[in-house]
N, CA, C and O of each residue as an XYZ file, in Angstrom:
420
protein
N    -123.162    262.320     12.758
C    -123.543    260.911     12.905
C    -123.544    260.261     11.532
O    -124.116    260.851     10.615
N    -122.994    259.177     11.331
C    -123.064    258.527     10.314
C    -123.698    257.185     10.508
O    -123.621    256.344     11.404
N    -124.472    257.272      9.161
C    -125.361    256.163      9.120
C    -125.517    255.511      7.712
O    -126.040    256.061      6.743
N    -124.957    254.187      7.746
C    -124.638    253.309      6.704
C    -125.776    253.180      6.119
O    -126.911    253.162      6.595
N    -125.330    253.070      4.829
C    -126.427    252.687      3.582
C    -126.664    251.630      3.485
O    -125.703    250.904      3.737
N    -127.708    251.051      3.175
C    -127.355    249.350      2.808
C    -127.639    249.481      1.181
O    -128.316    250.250      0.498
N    -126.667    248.189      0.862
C    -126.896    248.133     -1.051
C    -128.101    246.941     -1.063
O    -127.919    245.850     -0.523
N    -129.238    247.271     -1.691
C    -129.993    246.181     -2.583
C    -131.214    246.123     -1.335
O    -131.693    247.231     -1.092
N    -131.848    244.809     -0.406
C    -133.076    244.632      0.743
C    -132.223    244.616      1.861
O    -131.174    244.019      2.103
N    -132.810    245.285      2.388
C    -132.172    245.205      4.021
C    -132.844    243.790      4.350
O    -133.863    243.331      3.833
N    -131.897    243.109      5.498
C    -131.905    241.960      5.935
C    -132.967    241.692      6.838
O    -133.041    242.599      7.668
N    -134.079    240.535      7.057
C    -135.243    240.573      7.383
C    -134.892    239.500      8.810
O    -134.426    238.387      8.567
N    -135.119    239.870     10.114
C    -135.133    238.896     10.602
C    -136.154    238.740     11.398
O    -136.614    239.620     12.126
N    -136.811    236.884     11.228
C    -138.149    237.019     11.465
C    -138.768    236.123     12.693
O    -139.965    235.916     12.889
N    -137.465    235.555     13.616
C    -138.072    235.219     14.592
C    -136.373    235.727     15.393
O    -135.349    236.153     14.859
N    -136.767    235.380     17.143
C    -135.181    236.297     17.605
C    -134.293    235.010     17.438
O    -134.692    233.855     17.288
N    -133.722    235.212     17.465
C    -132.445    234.196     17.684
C    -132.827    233.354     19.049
O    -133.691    233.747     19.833
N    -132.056    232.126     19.230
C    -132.183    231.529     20.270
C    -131.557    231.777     21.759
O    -131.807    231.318     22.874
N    -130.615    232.732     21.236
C    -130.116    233.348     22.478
C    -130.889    234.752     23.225
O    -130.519    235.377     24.219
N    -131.944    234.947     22.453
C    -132.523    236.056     22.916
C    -133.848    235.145     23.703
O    -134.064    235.597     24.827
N    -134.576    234.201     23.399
C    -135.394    233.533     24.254
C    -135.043    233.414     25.705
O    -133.880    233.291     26.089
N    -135.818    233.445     26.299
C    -135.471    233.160     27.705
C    -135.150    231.518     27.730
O    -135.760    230.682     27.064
N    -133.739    231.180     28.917
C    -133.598    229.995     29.082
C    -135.269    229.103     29.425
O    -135.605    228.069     28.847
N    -135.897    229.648     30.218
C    -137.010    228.679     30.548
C    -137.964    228.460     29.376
O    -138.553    227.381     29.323
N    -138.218    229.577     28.226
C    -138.750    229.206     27.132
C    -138.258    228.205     26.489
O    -138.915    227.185     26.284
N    -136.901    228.387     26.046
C    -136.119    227.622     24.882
C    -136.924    226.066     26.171
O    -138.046    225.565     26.085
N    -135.760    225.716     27.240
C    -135.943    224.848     27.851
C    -137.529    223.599     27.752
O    -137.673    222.385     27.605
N    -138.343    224.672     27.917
C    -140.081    224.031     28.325
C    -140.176    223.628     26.768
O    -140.788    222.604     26.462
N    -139.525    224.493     25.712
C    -140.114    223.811     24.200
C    -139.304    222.528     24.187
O    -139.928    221.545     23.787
N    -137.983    222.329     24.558
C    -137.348    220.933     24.631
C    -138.239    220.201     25.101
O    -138.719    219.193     24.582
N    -138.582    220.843     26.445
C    -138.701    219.545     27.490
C    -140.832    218.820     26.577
O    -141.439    217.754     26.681
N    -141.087    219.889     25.978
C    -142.836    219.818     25.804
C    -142.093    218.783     24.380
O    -142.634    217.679     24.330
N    -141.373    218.921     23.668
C    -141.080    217.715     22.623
C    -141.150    216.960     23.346
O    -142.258    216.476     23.580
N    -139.741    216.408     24.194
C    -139.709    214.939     24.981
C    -141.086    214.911     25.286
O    -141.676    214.197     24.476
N    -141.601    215.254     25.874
C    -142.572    214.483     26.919
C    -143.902    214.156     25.535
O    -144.712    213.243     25.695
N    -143.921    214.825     24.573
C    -144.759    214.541     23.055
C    -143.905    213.245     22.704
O    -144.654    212.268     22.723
N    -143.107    213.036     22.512
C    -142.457    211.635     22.061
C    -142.709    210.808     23.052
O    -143.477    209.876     22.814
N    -142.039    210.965     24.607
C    -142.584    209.446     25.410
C    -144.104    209.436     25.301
O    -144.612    208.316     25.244
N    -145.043    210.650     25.256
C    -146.311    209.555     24.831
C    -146.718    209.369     24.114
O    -147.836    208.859     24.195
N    -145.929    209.726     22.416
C    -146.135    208.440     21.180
C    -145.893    207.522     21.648
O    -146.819    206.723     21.516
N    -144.639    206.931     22.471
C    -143.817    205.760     22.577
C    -144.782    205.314     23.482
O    -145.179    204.197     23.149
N    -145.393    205.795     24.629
C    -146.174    205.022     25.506
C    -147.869    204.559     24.794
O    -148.613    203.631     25.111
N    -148.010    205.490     23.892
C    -149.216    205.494     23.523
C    -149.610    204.291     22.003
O    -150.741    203.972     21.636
N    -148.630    203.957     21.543
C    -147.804    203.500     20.374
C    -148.747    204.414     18.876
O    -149.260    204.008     17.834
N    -148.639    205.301     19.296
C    -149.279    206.617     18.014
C    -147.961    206.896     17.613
O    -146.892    206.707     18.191
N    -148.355    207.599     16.021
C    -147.109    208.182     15.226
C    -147.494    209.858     15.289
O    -148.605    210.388     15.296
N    -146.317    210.389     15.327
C    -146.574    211.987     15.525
C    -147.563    212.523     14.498
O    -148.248    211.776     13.799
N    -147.599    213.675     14.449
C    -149.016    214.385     13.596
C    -147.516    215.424     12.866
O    -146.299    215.273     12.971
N    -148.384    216.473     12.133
C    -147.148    217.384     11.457
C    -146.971    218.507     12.249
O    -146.351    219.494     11.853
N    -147.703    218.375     13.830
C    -147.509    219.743     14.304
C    -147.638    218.745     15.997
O    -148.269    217.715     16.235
N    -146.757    219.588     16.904
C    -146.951    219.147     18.383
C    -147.981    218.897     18.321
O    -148.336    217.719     18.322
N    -148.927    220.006     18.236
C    -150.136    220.028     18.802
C    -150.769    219.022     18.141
O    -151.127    218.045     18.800
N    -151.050    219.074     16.583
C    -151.769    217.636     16.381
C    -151.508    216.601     17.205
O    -152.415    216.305     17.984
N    -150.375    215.884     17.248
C    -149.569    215.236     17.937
C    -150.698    215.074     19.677
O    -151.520    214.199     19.945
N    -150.261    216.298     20.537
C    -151.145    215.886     21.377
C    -152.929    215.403     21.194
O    -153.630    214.589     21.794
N    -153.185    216.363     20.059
C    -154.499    216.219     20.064
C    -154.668    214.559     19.794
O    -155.661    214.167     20.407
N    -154.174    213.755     19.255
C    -154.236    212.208     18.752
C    -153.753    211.368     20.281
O    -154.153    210.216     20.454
N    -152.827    212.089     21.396
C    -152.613    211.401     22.096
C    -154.116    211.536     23.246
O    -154.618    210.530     23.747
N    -154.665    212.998     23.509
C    -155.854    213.024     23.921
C    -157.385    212.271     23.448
O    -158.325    212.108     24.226
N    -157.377    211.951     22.293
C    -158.319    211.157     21.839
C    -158.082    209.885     22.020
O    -159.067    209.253     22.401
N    -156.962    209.197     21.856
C    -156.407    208.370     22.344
C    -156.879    207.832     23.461
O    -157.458    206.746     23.434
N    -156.643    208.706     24.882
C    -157.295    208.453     26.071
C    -158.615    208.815     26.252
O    -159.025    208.463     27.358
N    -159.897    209.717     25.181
C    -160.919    210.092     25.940
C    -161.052    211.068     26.666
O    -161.964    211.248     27.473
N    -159.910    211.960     26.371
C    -160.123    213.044     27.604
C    -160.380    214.259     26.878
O    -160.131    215.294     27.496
N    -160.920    214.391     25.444
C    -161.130    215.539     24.864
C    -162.100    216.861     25.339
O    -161.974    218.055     25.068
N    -163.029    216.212     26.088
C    -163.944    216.883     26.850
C    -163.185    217.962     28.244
O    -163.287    219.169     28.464
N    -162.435    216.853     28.967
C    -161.736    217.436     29.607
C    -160.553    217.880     29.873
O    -160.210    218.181     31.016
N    -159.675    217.984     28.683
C    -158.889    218.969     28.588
C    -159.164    220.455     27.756
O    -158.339    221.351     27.579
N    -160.621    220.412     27.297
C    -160.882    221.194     26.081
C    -160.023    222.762     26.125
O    -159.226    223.324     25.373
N    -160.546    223.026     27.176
C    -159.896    224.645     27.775
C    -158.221    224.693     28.430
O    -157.834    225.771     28.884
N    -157.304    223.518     28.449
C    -156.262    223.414     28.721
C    -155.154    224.368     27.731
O    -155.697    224.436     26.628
N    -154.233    224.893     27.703
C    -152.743    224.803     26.753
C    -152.696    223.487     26.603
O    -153.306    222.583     27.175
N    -151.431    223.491     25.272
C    -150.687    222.554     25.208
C    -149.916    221.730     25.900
O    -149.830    220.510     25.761
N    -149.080    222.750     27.014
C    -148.752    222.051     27.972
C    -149.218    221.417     28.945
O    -148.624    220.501     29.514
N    -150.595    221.941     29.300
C    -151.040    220.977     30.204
C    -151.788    219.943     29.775
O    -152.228    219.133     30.592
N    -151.983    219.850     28.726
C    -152.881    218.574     27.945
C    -151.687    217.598     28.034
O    -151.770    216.400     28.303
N    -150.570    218.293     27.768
C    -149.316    216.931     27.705
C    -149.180    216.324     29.356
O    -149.283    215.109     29.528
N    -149.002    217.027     30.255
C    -149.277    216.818     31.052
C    -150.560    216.352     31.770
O    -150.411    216.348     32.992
N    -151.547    216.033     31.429
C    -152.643    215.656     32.040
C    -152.788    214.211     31.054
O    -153.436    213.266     31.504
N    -152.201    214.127     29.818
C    -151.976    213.087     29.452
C    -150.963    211.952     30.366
O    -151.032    210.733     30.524
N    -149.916    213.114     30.913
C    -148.697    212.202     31.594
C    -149.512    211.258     32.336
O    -149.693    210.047     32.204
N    -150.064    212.331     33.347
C    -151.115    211.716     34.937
C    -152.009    210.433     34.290
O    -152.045    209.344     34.863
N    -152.682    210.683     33.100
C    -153.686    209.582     32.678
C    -153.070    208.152     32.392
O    -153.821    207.185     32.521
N    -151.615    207.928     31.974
C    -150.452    207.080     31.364
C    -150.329    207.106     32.641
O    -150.993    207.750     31.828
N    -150.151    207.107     34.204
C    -149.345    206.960     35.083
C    -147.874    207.800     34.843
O    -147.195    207.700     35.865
N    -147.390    208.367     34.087
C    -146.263    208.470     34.000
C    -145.788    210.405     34.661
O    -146.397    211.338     34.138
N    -144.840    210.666     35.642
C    -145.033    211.791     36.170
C    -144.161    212.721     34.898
O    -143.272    212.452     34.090
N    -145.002    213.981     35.257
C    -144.429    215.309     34.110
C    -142.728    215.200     33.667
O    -142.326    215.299     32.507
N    -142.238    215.074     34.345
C    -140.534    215.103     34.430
C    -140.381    213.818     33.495
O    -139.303    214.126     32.988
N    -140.594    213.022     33.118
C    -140.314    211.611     32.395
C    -139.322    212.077     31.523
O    -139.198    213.299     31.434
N    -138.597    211.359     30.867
C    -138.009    212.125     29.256
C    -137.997    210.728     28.267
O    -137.663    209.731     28.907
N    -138.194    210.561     27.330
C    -138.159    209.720     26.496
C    -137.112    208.448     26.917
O    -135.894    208.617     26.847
N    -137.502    207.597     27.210
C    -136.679    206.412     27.494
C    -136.246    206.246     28.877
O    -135.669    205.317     29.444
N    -136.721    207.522     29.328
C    -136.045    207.640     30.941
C    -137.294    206.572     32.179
O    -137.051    206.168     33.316
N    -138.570    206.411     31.345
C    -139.379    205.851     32.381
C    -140.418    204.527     31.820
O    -140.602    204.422     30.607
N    -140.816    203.926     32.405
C    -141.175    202.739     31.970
C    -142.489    202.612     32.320
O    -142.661    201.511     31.796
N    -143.627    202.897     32.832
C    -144.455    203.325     32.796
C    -145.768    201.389     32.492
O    -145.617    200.291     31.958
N    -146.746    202.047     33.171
C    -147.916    200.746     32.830
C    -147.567    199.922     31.401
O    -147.527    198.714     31.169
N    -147.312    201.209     30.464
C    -147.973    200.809     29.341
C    -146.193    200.968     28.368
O    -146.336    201.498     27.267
N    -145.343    200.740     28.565
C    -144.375    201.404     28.588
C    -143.999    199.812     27.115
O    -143.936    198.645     27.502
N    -143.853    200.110     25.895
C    -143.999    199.414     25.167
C    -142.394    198.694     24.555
O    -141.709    199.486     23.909
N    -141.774    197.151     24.763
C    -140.719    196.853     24.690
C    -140.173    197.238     22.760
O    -140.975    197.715     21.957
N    -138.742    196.899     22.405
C    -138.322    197.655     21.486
C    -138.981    196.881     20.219
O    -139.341    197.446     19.186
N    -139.077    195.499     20.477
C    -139.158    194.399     19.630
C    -140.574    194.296     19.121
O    -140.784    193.885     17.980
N    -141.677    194.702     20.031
C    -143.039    195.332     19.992
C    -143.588    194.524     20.889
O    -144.769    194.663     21.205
């Protein structure tokens, strides 16, 4: 059996590639951005430096800190949707919503 040497650090890799994620992972992290952007856009908040900040500003926003406390991320985005009127599936620009804010302001 032969087994190659490597010259100098072997190569470090530190998260899998995107083809090794499962489609529904990769997918739900797309789809959990969009639905973080339509409710900046519905909410008229500017993102935070992390999703999650991000939701956490859209939950204070509405008052619902109490009761999402024990949620994921995803369902805080989602229980934000329900509070906005706007259903889970929305995608950025795709829905217009109560509060649904024109381009011009």
């Amino acid at each position: 059996i032969h087994v190659p040497r490597w010259r100098g650090a072997m190569p470090l890799r530190l998260s899998p590639p995107r083809q090794q994620l499962g489609e529904s992972q990769y997918a739900s992290s797309v789809s959990l951005r969009h639905k973080v952007e339509t409710l900046c856009t519905q909410l008229r908040i500017t993102k935070g430096a992390t999703l999650a900040e991000t939701v956490d500003r859209a939950v204070r926003e509405l008052g619902m800190e109490s009761s999402v406390a024990s949620l994921n991320l995803m369902q805080k985005v989602d229980a934000c949707f329900a509070t906005v009127g706007l259903e889970p599936s929305v995608a950025p620009g795709g829905g217009g919503g109560p509060a649904a804010a024109s381009p011009g302001g």
